[in-house]
N, C-alpha and C positions, 0 to 999 in steps of 0.2 A: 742778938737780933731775932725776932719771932719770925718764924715761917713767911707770914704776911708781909712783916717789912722785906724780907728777902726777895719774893717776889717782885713786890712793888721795885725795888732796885733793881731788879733784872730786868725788868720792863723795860723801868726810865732809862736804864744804859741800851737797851737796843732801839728807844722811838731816837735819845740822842746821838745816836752813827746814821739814822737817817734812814734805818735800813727793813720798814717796818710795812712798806710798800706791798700790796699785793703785786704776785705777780700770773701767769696766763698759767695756762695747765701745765701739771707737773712735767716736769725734766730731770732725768736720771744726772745724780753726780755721783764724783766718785772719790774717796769710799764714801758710800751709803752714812747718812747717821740716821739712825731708827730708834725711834724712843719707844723705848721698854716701857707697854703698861703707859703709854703717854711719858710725863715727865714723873715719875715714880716717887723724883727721890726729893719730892716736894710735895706733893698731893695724892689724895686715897687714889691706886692702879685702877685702873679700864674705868674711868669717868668722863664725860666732856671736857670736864677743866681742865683735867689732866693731858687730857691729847692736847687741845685748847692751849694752852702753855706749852708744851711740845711743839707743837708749830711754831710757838711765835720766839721758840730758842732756837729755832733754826735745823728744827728736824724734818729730813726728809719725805721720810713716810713715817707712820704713827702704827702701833703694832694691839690690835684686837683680838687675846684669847679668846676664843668661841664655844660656850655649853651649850643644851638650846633645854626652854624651860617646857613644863607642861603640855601647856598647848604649842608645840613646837616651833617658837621663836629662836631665831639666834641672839644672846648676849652678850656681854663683852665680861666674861668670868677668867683668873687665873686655873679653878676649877672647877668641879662639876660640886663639890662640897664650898657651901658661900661663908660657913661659918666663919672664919676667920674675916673673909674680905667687906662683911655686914654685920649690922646691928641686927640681924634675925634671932638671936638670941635674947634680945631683950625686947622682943616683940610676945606677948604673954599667948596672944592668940592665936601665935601658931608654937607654942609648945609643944604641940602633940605629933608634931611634923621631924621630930627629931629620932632620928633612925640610923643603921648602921646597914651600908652596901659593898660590895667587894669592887674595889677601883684598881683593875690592873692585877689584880690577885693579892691585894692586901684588904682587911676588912678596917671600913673607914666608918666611924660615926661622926655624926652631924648633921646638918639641914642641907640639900640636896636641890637645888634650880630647878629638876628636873619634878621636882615635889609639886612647885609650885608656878600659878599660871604668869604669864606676864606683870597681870594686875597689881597681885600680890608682888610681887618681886620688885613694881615700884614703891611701893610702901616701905622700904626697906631704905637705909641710908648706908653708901661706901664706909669700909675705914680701912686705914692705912696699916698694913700685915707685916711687915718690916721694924722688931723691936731696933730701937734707938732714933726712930726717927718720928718727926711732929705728928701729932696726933689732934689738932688742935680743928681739922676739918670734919674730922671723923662723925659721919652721918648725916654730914650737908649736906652732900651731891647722891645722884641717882644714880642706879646701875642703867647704862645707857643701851640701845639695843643694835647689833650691827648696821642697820638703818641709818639709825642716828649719826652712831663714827662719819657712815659713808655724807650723810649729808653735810656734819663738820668739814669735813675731808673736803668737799665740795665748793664752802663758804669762806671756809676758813681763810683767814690774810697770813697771807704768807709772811716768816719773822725776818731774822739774821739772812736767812739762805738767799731771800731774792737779791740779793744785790750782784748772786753768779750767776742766775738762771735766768732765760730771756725767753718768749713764748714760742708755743710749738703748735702742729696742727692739734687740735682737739683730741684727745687720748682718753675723752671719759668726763671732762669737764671737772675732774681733782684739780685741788691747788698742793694739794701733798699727798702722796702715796698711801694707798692702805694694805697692811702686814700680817692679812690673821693668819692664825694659829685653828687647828682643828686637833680640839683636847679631848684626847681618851674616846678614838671616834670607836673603840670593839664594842667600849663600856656603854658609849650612847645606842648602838648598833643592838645589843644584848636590850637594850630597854626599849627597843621599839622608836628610837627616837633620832635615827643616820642624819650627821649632817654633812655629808658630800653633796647629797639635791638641795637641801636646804639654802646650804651656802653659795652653789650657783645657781638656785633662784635668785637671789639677790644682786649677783652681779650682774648676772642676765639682765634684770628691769631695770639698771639701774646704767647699762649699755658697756659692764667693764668685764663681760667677759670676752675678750680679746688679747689677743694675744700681746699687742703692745698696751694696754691697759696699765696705770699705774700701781699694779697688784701684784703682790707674791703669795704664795698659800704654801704655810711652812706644816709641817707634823713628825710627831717622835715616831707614830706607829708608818710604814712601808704600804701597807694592803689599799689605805685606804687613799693613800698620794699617788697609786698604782690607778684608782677606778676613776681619781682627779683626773687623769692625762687622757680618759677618755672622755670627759663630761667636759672638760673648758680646753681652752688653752690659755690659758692666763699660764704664768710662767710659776714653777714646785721648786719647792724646798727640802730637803730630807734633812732633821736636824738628827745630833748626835749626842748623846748625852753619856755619862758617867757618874759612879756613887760621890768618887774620891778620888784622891793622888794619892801616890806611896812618896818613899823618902826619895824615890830618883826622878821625880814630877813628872810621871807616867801615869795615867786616869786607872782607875779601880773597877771594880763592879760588884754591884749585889740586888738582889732585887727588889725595888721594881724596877731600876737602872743599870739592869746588866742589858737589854734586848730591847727592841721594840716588841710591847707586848705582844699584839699579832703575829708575832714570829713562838713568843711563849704559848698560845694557845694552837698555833702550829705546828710545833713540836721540832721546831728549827732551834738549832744550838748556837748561831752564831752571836759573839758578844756587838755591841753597837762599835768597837773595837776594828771590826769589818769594814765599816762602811768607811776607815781610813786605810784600808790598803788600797793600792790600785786595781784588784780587782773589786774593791765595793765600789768605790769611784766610776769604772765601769757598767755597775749593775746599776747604780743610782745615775749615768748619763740614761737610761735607757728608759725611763718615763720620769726625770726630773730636772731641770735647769741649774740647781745648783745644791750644796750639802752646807749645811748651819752646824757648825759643831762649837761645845762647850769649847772656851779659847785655850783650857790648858793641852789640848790636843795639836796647837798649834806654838805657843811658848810655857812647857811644861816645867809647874811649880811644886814645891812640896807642900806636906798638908801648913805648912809656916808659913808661904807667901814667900821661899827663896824659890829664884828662878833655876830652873834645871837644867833646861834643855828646850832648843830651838829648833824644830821639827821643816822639814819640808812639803806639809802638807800643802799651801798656798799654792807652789809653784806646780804641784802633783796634781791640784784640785784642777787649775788653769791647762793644765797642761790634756787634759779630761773635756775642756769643753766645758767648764762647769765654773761657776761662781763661787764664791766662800764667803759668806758672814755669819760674823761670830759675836758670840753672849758670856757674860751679862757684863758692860764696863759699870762702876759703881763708885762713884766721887770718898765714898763712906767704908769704904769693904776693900783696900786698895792692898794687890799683894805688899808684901815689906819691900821686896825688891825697890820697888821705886820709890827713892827716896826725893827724886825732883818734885812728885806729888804725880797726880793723875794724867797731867798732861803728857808727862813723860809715857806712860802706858800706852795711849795712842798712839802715842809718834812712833813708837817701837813696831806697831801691828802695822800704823798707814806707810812707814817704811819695806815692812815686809809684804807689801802688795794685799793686803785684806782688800776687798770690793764692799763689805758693809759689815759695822757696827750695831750692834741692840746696846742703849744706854739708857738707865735711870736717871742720868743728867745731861740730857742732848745737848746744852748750851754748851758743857766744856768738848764735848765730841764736837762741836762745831768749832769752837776757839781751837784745838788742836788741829781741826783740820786745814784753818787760815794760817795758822803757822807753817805747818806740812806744805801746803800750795807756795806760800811765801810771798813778798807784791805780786 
């Protein structure tokens, strides 16, 4: 079945449950499903279409990595290098725009958002960055600009989800939550080009930055979700990341994944490793709502996809004040352990009390969650 037909059947199966109704402004469920990149693991990441579809599987809020270009727009990039995520390479005319900059302390070549103005950047067609998976949209859709999301987010008809969610006083006038990401803000910070105002400008005109707003604002670097708690109250995220696992499904480190950068240009030694004891837990209540950490931090696998070890992070994170969702669930990339298939993955995390999920295939994060719930 091609990409297309699979869609189109995903469709038909959720207008057939009936359950395709918009519904009033967003309302928190729980666990969270968050589509990674929109619906990823179907359509080129951070596109209309691809949130677009994300909503209508029944994802909660829709997750926007954030570069900002030239003239400093926010867009919806996995990084600040688009090479891979666009056809800018086979754009002749900007050739000469191909360069190598230090991202986090590693030197990166390729074309750079930050090169170019918005204009140029629409000229440019998505594709899909994930080998094994359909390639067949690659260059349709535009790189959309945090505006856009937000006015998706706005419009958008709610999918699978509304048949649990019932309307609430006005929160922003979302139908689905928005989830950015604030990527490599030292590296934007070094170029002149800070997106902490940036990005709440945006909320601000657009009336969501409040605190019960339908928004999270997640980030791997500390300094910069530190100067967030003073600019909005929209509610932060401290994510946590790792190289690897060893053979005992204990996460790894090497850089540029041993720290938050900011902490490397600091001259702070601690590993991102910290931010799971309870005294990081403690340091990250004190200007952030909750910690995102890569999921083997909470069921630790080896680098084979067996499961290790089942940590009490969740009940530690809660037990903090603090919230916990985790990344990346992946329909395609599924550790061995589970041999039910995907769904099983879920139920294991929605069992162990996770409050949100990041998925490349929101719809099964939503089908496992109606199982979870149960009638």
């Amino acid at each position: 079945m091609t990409t297309r037909a699979l869609i189109r059947t995903l469709l038909a199966a959720v207008a057939l449950m009936g359950l395709a109704a918009p519904a009033a402004d967003a309302k928190e469920s729980s666990p969270l499903v968050i589509g990674h990149r929109g619906a990823s693991g179907y359509l080129p990441e951070h596109t209309l279409e691809s949130y677009r579809l994300a909503i209508k599987l029944g994802a909660d809020y829709i997750e926007p990595d954030l570069v900002a270009t030239k003239d400093g727009v926010l867009i919806a990039r996995h990084e600040p290098d688009i090479t891979l995520s666009t056809d800018v390479k086979d754009h002749p005319e900007f050739a000469d725009r191909k360069t190598t900059k230090m991202v986090d302390g590693v030197p990166t070549e390729g074309w750079f958002a930050s090169d170019f103005t918005l204009a140029e950047i629409k000229t440019l067609g998505a594709k899909q960055t994930r080998a094994g998976r359909p390639t067949e949209f690659d260059g349709q859709f535009k790189v959309p600009t945090l505006q856009e999301v937000i006015d998706l987010a706005r419009r958008g008809v709610r999918g699978r989800g509304a048949k649990r969610r019932s309307g609430k006083a006005s929160r922003g006038g979302l139908k689905v939550g928005i989830y950015p990401e604030t990527k490599h803000p030292t590296f934007h910070e070094r170029l002149g080009l800070p997106l902490e105002g940036r990005l709440v400008t945006v909320l601000e005109r657009n009336g969501l930055s409040r605190r019960n707003a339908p928004v999270f604002i997640q980030s791997f670097e500390q300094a910069n979700l530190k100067q967030l708690n003073t600019m909005t109250p929209v509610r932060l995220v401290q994510l946590v990341d790792a190289n690897d696992t060893d053979a005992n499904g204990d996460p790894t480190y090497a850089p540029p994944f041993d720290r938050p950068y900011d902490w490397t240009v600091a001259g702070r030694t601690d590993l991102f490793s910290y931010f799971a004891t309870d005294a990081g837990l403690a340091e990250i209540k004190t200007y952030a709502d909750g910690i995102g950490p890569w999921k083997v931090y909470i069921v630790g696998t080896d680098p084979a996809g067996n499961i290790k070890k089942v940590t009490d992070l969740i009940d530690r994170a809660h037990a903090h004040g603090l919230l916990i969702h985790t990344w990346t669930f992946r329909d395609d990339a599924l550790p061995v352990a589970y041999v039910g298939g995907p769904i099983e993955e879920y139920l294991r995390f929605y069992r162990l009390g996770i409050d949100g999920v990041f998925s490349d295939f929101p719809g099964t994060a939503w089908t496992a969650r109606e199982i979870f719930r149960g009638p």
